[in-house]
C-alpha positions as CSV (number, residue, x, y, z in Angstrom):
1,X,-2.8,-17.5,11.4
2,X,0.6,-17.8,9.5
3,X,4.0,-15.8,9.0
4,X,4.8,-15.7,4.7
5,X,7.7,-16.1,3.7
6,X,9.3,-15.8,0.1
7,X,12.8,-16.6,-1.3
8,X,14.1,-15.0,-4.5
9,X,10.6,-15.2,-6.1
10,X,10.3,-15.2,-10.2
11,X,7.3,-15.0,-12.6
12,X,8.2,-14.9,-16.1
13,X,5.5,-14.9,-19.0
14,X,6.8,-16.0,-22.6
15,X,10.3,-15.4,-21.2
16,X,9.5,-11.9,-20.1
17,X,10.0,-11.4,-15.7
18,X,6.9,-10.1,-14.2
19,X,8.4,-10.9,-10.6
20,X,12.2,-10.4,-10.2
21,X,13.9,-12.4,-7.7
22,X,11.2,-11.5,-4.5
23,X,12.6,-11.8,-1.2
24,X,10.2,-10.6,1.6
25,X,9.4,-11.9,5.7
26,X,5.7,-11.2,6.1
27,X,4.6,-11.2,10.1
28,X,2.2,-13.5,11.5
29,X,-0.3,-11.5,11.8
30,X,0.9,-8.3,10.2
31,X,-1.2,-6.2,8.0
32,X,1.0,-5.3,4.4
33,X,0.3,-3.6,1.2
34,X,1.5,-4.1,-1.8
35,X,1.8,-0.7,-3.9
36,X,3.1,0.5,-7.1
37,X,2.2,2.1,-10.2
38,X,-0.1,-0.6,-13.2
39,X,2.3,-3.2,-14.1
40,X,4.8,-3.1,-11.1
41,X,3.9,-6.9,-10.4
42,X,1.7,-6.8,-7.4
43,X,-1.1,-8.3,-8.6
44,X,0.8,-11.0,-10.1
45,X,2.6,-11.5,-6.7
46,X,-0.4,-11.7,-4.7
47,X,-1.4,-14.4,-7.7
48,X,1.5,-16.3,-6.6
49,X,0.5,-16.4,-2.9
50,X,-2.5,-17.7,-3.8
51,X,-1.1,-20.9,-5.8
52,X,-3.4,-18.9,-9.1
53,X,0.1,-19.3,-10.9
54,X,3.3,-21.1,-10.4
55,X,6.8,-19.4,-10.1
56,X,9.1,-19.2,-12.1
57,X,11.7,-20.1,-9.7
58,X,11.9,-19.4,-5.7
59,X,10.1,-20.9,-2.9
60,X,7.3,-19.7,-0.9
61,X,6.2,-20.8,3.1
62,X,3.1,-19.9,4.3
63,X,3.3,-20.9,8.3
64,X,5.2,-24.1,8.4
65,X,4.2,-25.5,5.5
66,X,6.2,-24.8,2.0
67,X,3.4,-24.1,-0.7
68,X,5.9,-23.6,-3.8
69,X,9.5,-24.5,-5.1
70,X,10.2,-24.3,-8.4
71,X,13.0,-26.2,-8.3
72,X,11.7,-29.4,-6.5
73,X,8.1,-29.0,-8.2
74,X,6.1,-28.4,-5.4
75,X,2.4,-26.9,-6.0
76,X,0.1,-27.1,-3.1
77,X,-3.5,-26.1,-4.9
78,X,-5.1,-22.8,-4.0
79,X,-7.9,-24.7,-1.8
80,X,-5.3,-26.8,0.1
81,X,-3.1,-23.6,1.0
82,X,-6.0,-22.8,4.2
83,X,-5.9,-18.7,2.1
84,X,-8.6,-16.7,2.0
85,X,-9.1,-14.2,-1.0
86,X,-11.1,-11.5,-1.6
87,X,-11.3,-10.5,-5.1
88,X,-11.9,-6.5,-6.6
89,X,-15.1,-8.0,-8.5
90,X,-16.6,-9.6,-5.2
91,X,-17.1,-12.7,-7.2
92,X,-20.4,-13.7,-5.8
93,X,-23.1,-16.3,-6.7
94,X,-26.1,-14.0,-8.0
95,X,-28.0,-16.9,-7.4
96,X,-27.1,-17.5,-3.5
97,X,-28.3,-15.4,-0.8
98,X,-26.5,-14.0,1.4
99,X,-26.3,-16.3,4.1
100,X,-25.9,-19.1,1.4
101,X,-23.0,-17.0,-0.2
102,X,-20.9,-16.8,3.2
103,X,-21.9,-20.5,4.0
104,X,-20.5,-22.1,0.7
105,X,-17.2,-22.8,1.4
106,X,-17.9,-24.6,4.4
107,X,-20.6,-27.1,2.7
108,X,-17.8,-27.6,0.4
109,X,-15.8,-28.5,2.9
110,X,-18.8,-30.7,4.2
111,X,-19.1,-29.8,7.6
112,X,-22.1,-30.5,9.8
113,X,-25.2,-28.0,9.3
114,X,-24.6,-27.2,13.1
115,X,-21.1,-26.4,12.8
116,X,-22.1,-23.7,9.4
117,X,-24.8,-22.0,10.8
118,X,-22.5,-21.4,13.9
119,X,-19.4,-20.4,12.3
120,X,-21.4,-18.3,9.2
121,X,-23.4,-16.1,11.9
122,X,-20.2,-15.3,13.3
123,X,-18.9,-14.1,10.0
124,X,-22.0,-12.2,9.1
125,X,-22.3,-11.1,12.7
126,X,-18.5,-9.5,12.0
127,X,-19.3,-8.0,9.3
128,X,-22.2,-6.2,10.0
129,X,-23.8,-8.6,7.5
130,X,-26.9,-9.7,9.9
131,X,-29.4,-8.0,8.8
132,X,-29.0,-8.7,5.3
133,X,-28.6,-12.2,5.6
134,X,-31.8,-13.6,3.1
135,X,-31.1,-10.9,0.5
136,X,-29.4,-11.2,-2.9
137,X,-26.6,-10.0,-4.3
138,X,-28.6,-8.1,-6.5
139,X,-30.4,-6.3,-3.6
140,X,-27.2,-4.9,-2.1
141,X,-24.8,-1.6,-2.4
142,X,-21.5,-2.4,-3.6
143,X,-19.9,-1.8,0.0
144,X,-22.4,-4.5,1.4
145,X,-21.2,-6.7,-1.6
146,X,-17.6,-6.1,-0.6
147,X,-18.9,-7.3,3.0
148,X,-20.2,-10.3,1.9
149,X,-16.9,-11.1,0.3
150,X,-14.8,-10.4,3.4
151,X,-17.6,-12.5,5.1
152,X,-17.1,-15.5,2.6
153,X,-13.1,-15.1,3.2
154,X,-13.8,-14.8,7.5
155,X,-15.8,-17.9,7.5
156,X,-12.7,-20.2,6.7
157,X,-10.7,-19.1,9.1
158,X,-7.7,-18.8,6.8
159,X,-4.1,-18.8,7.7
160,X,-4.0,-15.5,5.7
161,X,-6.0,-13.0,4.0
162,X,-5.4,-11.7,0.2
163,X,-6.9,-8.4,-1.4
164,X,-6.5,-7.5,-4.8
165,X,-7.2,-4.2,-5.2
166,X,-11.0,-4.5,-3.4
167,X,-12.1,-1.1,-3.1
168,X,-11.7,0.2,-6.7
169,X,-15.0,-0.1,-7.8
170,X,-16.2,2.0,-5.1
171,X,-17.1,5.7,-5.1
172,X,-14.1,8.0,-2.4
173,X,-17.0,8.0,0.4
174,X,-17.6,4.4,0.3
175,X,-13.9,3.4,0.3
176,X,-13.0,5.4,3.4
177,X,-15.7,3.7,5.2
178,X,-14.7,0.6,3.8
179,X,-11.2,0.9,4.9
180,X,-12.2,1.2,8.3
181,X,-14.0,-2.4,7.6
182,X,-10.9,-3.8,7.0
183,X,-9.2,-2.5,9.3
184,X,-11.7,-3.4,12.4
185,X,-11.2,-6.9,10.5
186,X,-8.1,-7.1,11.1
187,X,-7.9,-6.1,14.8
188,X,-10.9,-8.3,15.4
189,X,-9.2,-11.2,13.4
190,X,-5.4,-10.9,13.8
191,X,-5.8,-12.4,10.1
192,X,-2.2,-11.9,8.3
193,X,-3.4,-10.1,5.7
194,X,-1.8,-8.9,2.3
195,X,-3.5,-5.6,0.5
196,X,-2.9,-4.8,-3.2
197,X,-3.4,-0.8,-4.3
198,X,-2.3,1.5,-6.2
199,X,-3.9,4.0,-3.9
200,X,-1.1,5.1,-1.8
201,X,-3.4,6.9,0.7
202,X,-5.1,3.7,1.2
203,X,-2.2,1.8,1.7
204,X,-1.1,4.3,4.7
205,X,-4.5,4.3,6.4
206,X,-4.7,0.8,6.7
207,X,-1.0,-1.2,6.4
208,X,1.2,-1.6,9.0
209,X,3.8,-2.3,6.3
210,X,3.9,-1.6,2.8
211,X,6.1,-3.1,0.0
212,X,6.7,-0.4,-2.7
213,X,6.7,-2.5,-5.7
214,X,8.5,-1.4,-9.1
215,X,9.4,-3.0,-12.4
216,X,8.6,-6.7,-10.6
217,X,10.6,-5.9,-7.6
218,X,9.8,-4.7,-3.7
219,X,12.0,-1.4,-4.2
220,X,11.1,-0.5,-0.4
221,X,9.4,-2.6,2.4
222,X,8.6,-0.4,5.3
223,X,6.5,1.4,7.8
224,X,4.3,4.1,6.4
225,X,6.2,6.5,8.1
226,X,9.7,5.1,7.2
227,X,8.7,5.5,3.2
228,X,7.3,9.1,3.9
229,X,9.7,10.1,5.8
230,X,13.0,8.6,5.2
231,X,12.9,7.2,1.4
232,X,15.6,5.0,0.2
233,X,15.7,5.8,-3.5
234,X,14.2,8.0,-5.9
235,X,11.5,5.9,-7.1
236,X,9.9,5.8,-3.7
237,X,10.7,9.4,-2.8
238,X,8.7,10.6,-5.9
239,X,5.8,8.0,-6.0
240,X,4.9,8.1,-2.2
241,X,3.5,11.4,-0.8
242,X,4.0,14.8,-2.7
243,X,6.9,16.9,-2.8
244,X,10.0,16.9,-5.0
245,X,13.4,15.4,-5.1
246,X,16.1,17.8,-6.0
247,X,20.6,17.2,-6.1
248,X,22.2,18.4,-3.6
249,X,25.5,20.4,-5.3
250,X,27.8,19.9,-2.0
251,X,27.3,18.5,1.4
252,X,29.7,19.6,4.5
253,X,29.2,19.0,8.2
254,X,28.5,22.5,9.7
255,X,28.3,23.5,14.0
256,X,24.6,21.9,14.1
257,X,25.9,18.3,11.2
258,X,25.1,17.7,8.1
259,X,24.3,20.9,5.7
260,X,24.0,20.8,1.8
261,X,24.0,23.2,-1.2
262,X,21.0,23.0,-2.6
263,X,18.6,25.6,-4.7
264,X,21.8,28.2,-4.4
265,X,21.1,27.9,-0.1
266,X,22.9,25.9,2.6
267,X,20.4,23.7,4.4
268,X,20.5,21.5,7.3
269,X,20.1,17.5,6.3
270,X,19.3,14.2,8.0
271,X,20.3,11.6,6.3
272,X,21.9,8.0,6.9
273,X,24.5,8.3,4.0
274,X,27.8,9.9,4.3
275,X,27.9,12.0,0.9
276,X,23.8,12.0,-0.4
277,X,23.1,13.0,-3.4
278,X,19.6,14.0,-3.3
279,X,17.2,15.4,-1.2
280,X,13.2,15.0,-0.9
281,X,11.7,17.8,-0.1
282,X,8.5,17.5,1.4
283,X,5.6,20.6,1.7
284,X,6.1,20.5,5.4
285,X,10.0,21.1,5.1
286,X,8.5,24.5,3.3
287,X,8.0,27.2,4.9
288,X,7.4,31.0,3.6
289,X,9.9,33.2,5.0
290,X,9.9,36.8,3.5
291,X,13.0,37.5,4.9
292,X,14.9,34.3,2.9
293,X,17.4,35.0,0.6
294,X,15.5,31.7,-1.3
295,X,12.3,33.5,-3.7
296,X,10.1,31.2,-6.0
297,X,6.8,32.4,-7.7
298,X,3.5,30.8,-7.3
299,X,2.4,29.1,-10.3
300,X,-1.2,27.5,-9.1
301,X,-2.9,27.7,-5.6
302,X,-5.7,24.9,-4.8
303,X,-7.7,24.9,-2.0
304,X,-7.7,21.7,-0.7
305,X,-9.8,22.2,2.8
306,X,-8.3,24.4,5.5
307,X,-5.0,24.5,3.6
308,X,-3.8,25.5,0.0
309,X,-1.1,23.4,-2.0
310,X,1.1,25.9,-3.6
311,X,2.8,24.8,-6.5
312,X,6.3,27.2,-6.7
313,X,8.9,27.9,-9.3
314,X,12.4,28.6,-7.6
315,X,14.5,31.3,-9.3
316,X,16.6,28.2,-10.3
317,X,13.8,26.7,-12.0
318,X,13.0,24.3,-10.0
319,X,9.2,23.2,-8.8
320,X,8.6,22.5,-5.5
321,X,5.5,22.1,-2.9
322,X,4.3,23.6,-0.2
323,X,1.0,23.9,2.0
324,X,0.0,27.4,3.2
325,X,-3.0,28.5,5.4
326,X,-3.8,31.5,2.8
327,X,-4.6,31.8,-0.9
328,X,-1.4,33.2,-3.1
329,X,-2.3,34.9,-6.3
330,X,-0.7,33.1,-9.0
331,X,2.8,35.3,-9.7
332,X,3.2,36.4,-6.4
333,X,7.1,36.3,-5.4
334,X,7.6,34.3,-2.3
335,X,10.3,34.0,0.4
336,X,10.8,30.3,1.5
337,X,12.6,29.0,3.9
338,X,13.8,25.1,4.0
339,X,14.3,22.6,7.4
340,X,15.7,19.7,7.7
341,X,14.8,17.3,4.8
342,X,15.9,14.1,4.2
343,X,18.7,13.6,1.8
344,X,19.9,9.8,0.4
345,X,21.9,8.8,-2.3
346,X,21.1,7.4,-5.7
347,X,23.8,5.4,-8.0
């Protein structure tokens, strides 16, 4: 397995920057998703990784070895960089079996018929791939498809793993099972293993870090928690999780720190800035309160399974979130009461 490492990273296309000056430590053996919104630059990035394209300018080290620096020239090939990839199509051969599908790569690589059986059992054996070892392609559900792909990628023992995007063609029940897959993979495996989505719930199930991409740049690289919890701009704020993001109109440090102005109240903050600007207001910083001096109406209640998302209009006219255990007539006048959201500042 391998640590990734990448220096002020570029892509352009006909002079236009798909990747803008990427700087990011990956962990040997860490588990990171890429996320961001269609045409953030994370499938071109993890394009990059594999040596499918060329940068622009930067460098990039996969374990000890430098595979890319635009400057000097260097290119190590895609099949020379020991990187497994596992692609949102499957890509297999509809001709192959199985068995013959997973074992590929290593005929390729032209080791002894001995040393392929062992190694491709293991990798079907992994997978839970065994039993279906003689079928087709044709012949299989496309979770067991996605299987044979991770199987393929296993089988090579790669320095690291790369995923672009490889559970959107599957139906919500099959991807949650899926994403266990991967993720039993990756404890099995200790693979270092790099995960593109654009499914921010899937990124937090399964990442142990994720790298909120936007407009070619990593805008955040953090623990799922850390970007939930304690955002560091307003682009991450408002794309991971739900809630809103609303200015604070005064901040002073009251008997119990920080407080701000905000929706006409005086709330208590955290934050790690010294004057913030904003504040990211979560459903679970919500609460109703009938006694607050803070109303909003209820403009849509949806049941989402043990809970309802309220979506409320402040008297100020602002929307905000919250989650209550009881249905709330659309109209109805609420009391809320606000704790302790995070608050950052924005240039």
């Amino acid at each position: 397995m391998a640590d990734i490492e990448l220096q002020a990273v570029e892509k352009h296309f006909d002079g236009v920057a798909a990747l803008r000056s990427v700087t990011a430590s990956i962990q040997d053996g860490e588990f990171v998703a890429l996320l961001g919104p269609s045409g953030c630059g994370k499938s071109t990035l993890l394009r990059v990784l594999a040596g499918f394209e060329a940068p622009t300018r930067g460098q990039i080290r996969i374990g000890a070895r430098e595979v890319a620096n635009a400057e000097t020239g260097q290119a190590i090939p895609p099949e020379a960089r020991n990187i497994g990839f596992v692609f949102q199509s499957y890509a297999l051969w509809p001709h192959m079996s199985v068995r013959r599908n997973v074992s590929y790569p290593l005929e390729v690589r032209g080791l002894t018929k001995v040393a392929r059986v062992a190694r491709t059992d293991a990798a079907l054996a992994a997978t839970g791939l065994m039993p279906f070892a003689d079928r087709m392609p044709a012949d299989l559900s496309g979770g067991q498809r996605q299987r044979v792909a991770l199987a393929r990628c296993l089988v090579s023992d790669p320095a690291a793993v790369l995923l672009d995007e490889p559970l959107a063609n599957l139906d919500v029940a099959l991807r949650s099972s899926m994403q266990a897959v991967f993720s039993d993979f990756h404890t099995r495996t200790g693979a270092t293993m790099v995960y593109v989505t654009h499914d921010q719930a899937e990124a937090m199930a399964m990442a142990d870090r994720i790298a909120v991409m936007s407009d070619g740049e990593i805008v955040q690289f953090d623990t799922p928690e850390k970007l939930y919890n304690q955002p560091d701009n307003l682009f991450v704020a408002s794309f991971v999780g739900e809630g809103t993001v609303l200015p604070i109109e005064a901040v002073t440090i009251g008997q119990v720190g920080m407080e701000a102005q905000v929706l006409g109240s005086r709330i208590a903050i955290t934050s790690q800035d010294e004057n913030p600007n904003l504040i990211c207001l979560r459903p679970e910083n919500i609460s109703i309160c009938e006694t607050s001096d803070l109303r909003a109406q209820v403009v849509r209640a949806t049941y989402l399974g043990g809970t309802y998302r309220l979506d409320l209009q402040t008297n100020s006219g602002a929307m905000v979130v919250a989650h209550a255990r009881q249905r709330h007539a659309e109209g109805t006048q609420l009391g809320l009461s606000i704790s302790n959201p995070w608050a950052f500042t924005e240039v």
